[in-house]
N, C-alpha and C positions, 0 to 999 in steps of 0.2 A: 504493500500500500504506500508507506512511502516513500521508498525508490521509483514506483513509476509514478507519483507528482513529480519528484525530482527531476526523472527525466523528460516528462511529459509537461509540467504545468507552469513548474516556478520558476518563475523570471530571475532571480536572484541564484539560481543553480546552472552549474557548464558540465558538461558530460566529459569528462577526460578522456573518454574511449573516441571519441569523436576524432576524425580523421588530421583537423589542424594542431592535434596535440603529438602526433607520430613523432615528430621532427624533434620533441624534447626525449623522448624516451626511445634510446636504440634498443636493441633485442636483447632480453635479459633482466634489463629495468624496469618494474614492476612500478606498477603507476595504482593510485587512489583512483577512487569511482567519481571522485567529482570535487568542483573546486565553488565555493558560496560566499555570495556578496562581494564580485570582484577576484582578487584573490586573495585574501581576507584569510579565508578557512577551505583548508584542505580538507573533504569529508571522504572518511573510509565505510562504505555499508557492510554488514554481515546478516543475513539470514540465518536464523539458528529454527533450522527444518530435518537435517536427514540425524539427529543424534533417537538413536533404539532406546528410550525411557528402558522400558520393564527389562530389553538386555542387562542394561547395565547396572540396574537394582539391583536383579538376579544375584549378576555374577559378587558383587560385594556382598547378599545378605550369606551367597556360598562363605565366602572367606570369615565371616564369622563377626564378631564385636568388634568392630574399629573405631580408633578415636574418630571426632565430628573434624578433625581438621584432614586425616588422612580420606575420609568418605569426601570432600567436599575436591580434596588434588585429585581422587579420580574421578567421582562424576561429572567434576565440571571440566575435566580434561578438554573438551571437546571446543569449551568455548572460550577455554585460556590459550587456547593453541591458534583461535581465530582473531583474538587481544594481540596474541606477541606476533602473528602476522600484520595486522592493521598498523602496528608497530611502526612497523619495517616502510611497510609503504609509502604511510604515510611522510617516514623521513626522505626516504625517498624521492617522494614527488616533490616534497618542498629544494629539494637539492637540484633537482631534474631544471624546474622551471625559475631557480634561482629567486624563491620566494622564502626562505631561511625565517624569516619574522613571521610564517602564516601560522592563525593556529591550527591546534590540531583535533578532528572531531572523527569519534568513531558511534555510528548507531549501529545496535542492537535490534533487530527487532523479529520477535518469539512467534515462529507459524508452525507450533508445533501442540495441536488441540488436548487439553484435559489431563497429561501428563508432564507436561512441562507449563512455567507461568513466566510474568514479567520480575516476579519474584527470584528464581533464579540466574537471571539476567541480573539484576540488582546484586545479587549475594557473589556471583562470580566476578562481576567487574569492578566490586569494591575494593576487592584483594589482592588486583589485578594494579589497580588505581595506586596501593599503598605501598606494592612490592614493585614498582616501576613503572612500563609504557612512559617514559621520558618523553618521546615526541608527541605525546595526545592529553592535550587540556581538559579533554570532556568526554564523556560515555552518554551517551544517550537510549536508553532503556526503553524500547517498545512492544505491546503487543496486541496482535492482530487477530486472535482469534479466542482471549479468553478476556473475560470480565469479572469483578468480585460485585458482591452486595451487601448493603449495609444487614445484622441479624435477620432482620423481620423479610429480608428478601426482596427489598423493594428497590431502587432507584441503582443500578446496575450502571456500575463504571469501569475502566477502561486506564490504568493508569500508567504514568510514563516517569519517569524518571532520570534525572541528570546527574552521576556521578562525579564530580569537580574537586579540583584542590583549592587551597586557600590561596590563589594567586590572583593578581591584577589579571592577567591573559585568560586565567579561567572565569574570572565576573564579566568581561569583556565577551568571552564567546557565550557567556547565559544569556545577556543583551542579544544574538544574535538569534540563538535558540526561541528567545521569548516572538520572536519575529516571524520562525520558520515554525512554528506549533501555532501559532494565531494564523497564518493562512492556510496551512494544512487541515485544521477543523472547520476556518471560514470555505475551502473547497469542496469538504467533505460533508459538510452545512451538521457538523457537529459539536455541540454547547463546549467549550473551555473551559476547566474550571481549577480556580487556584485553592491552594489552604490544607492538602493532603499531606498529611505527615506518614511515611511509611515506616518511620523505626516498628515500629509494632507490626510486624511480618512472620505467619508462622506455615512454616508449610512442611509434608511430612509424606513420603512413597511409604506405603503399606504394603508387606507380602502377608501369605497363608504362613503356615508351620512350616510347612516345607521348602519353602523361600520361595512361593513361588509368586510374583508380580499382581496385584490387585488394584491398588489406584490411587491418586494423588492426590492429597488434599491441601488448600492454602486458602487461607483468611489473611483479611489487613483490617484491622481495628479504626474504625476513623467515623468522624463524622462528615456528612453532605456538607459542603460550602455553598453560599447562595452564590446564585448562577447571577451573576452580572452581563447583562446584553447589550448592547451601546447601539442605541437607538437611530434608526437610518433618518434621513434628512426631512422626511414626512411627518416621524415622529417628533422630532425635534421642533416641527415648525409649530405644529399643533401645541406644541407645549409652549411656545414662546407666545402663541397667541392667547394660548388661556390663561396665562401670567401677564402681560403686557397690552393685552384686549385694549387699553385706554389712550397706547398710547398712536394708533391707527388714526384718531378724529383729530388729532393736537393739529398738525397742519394745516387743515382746511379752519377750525376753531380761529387759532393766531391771523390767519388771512383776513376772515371778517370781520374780526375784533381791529388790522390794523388798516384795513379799505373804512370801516365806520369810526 
């Protein structure tokens, strides 16, 4: 979903596979998927679709009681190994096109239904974030195919996440993000909504006795934010008028008052 805005919609997005980029990258040199707001920010995409959920429960609940830090270096093998490529590339590309000051952005984004969440996405590129990726400012945590709900079941979200360090460069590219998440929803003519706190993430692969793979459960604790909508030019006018009603007659009023 949004890889093809990127390559399909946003103005602000350049397709580096694109044939006048050839000339920076001779064969060998592995180039980012795209370059955002100029060249500004090198963005690296990753899909996280082909990893085998219940394989690889299985094979860990075989091996028996492992600590939560050894279970998390191999299940999320799959998507730190897609981290320390984006890596690469992205240093890459900024060398390639001699944009050394650009920053650096990698999304995330989870098309992998009811066994995987945007939560793992989160929990793997935190670790990813604190033990290196030197050339990438930002993680951008997506997901396209699952949604959580508040207890009672009702009001179904969708949420995204930005993993950042405490630098200038990384406030600088959340600026950028706040831009690229505001027309991505205004495309997709779906609500934005700010105030989610994710610390409170709990998620959990279940097997039978016999280790064998059953299903994936995750909650995120939060409350609804009110939806703020910023009212199109219609709206607005209507409200100026029913606020200001008075001051439409003041013209013609001042005119007769200074002809008599």
């Amino acid at each position: 979903m949004m890889r093809q805005f990127l390559e399909e919609v946003y103005e602000q997005a350049s397709n580096l596979e694109d044939k006048e980029y050839n000339i920076h990258f001779p064969e060998g040199v592995k180039r980012s998927d795209f370059l955002l707001f100029g060249n500004q920010v090198v963005c690296e995409f990753k899909e996280i679709e082909n990893i085998k959920v219940w394989h690889q429960v299985e094979k860990l609940a075989v091996k028996g009681e492992s600590s939560k830090k050894n279970f998390k270096r191999d299940f999320y093998n799959s998507i730190n190994e897609a981290l320390k490529k984006a890596n690469k590339q992205i240093e890459a590309s900024k060398k390639a096109l001699n944009i050394l000051d650009a920053l650096g952005l990698v999304i995330l984004e989870n098309f992998i239904q009811d066994d995987l969440s945007v939560l793992s996405l989160i929990d793997a590129a935190n670790g990813k974030m604190v033990g290196g990726l030197v050339n990438v400012d930002c993680i951008l945590c997506l997901d396209s195919v699952n949604t959580f709900s508040n207890p009672d079941g009702s009001s179904p979200v969708r949420p995204a996440q930005a993993l950042v360090r405490d630098t200038e460069r990384s406030r600088k590219l959340c600026e950028f993000l706040d831009q690229l998440m505001k027309a991505f929803c205004e495309e997709s003519s779906t609500p934005l909504l700010y105030g989610f706190n994710l610390e409170k993430g709990d998620q959990i692969w279940l097997t039978n006795t016999q280790g064998k793979y059953k299903k994936y459960e995750a909650k995120i604790d939060f409350e609804l934010p009110v939806l703020k909508i910023e009212p199109n030019w219609k709206q607005r006018l209507a409200h100026f008028l029913d606020k200001w009603w008075w001051l439409i007659p003041l013209p013609a009023i001042f005119y007769d008052w200074f002809v008599n």
